[in-house]
C-alpha positions in Angstrom: -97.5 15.0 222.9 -96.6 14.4 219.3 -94.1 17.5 219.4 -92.6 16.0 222.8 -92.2 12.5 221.2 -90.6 13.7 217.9 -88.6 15.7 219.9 -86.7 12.9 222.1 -86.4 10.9 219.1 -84.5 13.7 217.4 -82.1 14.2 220.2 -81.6 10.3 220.2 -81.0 10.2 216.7 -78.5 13.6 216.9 -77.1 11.6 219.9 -76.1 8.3 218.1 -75.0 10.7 215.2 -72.8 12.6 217.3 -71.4 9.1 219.4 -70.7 7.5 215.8 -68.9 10.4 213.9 -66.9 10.5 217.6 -66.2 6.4 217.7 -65.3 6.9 213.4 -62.8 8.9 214.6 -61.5 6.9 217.4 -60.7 3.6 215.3 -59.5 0.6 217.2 -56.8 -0.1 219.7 -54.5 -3.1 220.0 -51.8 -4.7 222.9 -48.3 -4.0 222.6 -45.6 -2.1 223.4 -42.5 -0.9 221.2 -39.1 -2.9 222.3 -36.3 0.0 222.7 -32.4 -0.2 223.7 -31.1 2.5 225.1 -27.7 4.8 224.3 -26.0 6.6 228.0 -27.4 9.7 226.3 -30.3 8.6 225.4 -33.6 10.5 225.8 -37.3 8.5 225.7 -40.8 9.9 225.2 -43.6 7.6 226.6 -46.6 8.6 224.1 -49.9 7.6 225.1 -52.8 7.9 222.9 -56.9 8.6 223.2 -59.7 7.0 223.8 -60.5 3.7 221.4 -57.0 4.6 219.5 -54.0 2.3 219.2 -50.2 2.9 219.3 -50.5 3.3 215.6 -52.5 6.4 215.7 -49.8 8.3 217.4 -46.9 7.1 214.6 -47.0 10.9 212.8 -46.1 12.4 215.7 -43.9 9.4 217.1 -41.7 10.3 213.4 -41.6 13.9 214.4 -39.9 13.6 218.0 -38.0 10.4 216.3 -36.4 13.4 213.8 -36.0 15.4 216.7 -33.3 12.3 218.6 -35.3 11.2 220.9 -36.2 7.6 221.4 -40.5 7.1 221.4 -42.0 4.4 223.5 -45.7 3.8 221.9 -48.3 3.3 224.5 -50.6 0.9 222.8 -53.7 -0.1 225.3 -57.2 -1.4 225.2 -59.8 1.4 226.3 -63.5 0.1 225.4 -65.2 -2.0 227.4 -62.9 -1.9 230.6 -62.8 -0.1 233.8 -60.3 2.7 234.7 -58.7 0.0 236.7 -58.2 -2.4 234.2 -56.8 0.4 231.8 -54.2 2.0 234.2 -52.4 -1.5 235.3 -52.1 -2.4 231.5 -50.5 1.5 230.8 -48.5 0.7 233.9 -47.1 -2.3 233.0 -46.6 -1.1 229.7 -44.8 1.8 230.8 -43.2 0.2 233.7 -41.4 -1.7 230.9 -40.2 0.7 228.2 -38.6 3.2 230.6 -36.8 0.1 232.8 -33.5 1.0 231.1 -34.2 4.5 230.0 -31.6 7.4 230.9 -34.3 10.0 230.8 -37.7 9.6 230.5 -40.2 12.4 228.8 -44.2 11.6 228.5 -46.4 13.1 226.2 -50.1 12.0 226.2 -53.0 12.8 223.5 -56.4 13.3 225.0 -57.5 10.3 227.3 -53.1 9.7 227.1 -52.9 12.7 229.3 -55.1 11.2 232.2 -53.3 7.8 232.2 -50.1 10.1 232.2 -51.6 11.6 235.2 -52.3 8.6 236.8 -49.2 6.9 236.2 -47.1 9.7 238.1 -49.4 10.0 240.8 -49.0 6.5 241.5 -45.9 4.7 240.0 -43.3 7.8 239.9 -41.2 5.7 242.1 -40.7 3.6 239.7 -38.6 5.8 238.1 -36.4 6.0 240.5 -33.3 4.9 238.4 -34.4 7.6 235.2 -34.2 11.4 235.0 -37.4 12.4 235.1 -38.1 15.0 231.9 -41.0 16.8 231.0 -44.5 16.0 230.4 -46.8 17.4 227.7 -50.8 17.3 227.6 -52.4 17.5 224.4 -56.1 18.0 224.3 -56.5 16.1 227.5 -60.2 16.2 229.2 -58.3 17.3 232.9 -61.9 17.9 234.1 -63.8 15.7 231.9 -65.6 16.7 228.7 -69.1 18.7 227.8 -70.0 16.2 225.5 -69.5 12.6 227.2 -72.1 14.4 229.6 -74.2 14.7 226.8 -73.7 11.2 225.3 -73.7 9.7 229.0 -77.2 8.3 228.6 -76.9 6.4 225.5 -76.5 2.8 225.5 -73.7 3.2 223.4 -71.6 4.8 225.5 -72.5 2.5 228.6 -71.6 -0.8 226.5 -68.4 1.2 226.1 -67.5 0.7 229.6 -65.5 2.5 232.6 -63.0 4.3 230.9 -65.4 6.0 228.6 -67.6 6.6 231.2 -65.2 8.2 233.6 -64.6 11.0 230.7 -67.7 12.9 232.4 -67.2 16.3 234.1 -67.9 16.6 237.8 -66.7 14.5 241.0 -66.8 11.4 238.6 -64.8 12.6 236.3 -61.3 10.3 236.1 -59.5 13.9 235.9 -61.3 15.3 238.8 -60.3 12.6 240.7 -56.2 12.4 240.0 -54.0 14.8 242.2 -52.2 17.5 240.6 -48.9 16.8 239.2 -46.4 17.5 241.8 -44.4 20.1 240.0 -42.7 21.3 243.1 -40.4 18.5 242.7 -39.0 19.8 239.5 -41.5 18.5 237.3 -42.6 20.9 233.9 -46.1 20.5 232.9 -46.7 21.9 229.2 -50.9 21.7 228.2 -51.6 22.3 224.3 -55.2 22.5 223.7 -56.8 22.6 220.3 -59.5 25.6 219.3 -60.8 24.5 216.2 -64.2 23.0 216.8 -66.6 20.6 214.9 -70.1 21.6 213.2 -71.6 18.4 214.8 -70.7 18.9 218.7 -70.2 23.0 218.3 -73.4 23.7 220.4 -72.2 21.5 222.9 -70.0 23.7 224.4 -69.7 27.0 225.9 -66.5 28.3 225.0 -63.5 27.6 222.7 -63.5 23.8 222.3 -61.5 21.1 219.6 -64.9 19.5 219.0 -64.3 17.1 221.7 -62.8 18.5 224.8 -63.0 22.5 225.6 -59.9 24.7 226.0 -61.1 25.1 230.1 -60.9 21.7 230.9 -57.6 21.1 228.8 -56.0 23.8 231.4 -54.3 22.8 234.4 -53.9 25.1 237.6 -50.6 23.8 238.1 -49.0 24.4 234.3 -45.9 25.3 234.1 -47.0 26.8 230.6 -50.2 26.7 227.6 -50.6 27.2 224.6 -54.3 27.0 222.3 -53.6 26.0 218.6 -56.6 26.1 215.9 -56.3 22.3 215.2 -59.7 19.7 215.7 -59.6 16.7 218.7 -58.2 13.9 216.4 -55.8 16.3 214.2 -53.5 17.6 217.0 -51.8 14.4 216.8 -50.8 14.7 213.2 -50.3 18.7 213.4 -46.9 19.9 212.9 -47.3 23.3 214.7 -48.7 20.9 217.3 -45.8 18.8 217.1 -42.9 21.7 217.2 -44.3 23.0 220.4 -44.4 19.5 221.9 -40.1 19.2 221.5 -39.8 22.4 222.1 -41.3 22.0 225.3 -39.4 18.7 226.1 -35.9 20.7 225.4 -36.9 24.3 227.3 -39.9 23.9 229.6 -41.4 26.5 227.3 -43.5 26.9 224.5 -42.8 29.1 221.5 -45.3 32.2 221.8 -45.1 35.0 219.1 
């Protein structure tokens, strides 16, 4: 009985180690959007960031397609404590208005960016009606939900966290599972960049290669016009530079750079 009990308390305790290290890395997210005006020529990226992050996480690699001429729209969106609802008509609006005037229109989304990526082109793409419609890039994105939100989906933590941490799960209630494939019949190029290096804390959480966060299989799309796996962690393939000089690459060729 004794062995039991000190057992359960250890996995709660590795548990609520594991959910703060992840939350640490998160940070905090604010409301707003970037204001753009657009040139004819003009080319935007819509960059959406992660779970619990703001617009301001995402600036290093907002610079690095900024060098590369094109003009960034910052996604920049509550995630904790509200449903998948609430989250996709704020990212709607949101991008609803930054791309309003845009010539061409790109999107590149970090983790739980690439889902409300997804979502948005499943279900607004008309809205875009008066854009060229560009490429869209995936970075470390749980498509099919992540190994370890199953393992953290019985703490109270992540329940008080609400729907849109919740829906990170794998399986039929995964927010992944549950968005269509991207229609890339229609001319659409779908570039996924998934992250190998892994983190002591959450490595036995996972069967294969993983970031520390979401695993390399659930980052992969059937439907991917092209992948590429680079040895960065979950929160560091936003500041990468490899990581950032596939993502324009990708936006100007539909291809990545493979040696």
């Amino acid at each position: 009985m004794c062995k039991k009990l000190a057992k359960k308390v250890t996995a709660t305790i590795v548990k609520g180690m594991i959910l703060c290290a992840v939350l640490h890395l998160m940070g905090c997210a604010n409301s707003k959007t970037d204001v753009l005006i657009y040139e004819p020529d003009d080319e935007l990226v819509v960059l959406a960031h992660g779970l619990g992050r703001s617009g301001w996480a995402m600036w290093r690699l907002a610079q690095r397609l900024e060098d590369a001429q094109y003009k960034v729209c910052r996604l920049d969106y509550a995630t904790f404590g509200v449903s998948v609802a609430e989250a996709l008509a704020e990212t709607r609006k949101q991008i609803d208005d930054c791309t309003a005037q845009a010539p061409k229109v790109h999107f590149v989304g970090h983790s739980l960016g690439g889902l409300v990526i997804r979502a948005y082109l499943q279900n607004n793409q008309q809205n875009l009606k008066k854009a060229r419609m560009g490429q869209v890039v995936l970075i470390g994105t749980p498509n099919k939900g992540s190994e370890l939100a199953d393992y953290l989906s019985d703490s109270w933590l992540m329940n008080a966290a609400g729907g849109i941490t919740r829906a990170l799960v794998t399986g039929d209630n995964s927010l992944g599972n549950k968005l269509d494939a991207l229609d890339v019949n229609s001319g659409l190029k779908l570039g996924v960049i998934a992250g190998t290096k892994p983190l002591a804390l959450t490595r036995g959480r996972f069967n294969g290669p993983n970031d520390g966060l979401v695993s390399v299989a659930s980052a992969r799309l059937s439907n991917m016009s092209d992948f590429i796996a680079i040895e960065v962690s979950h929160s560091q393939l936003r500041y990468n530079a490899e990581v950032a000089e596939q993502t324009v690459r990708f936006l100007q060729t539909a291809h990545f750079k493979h040696e």
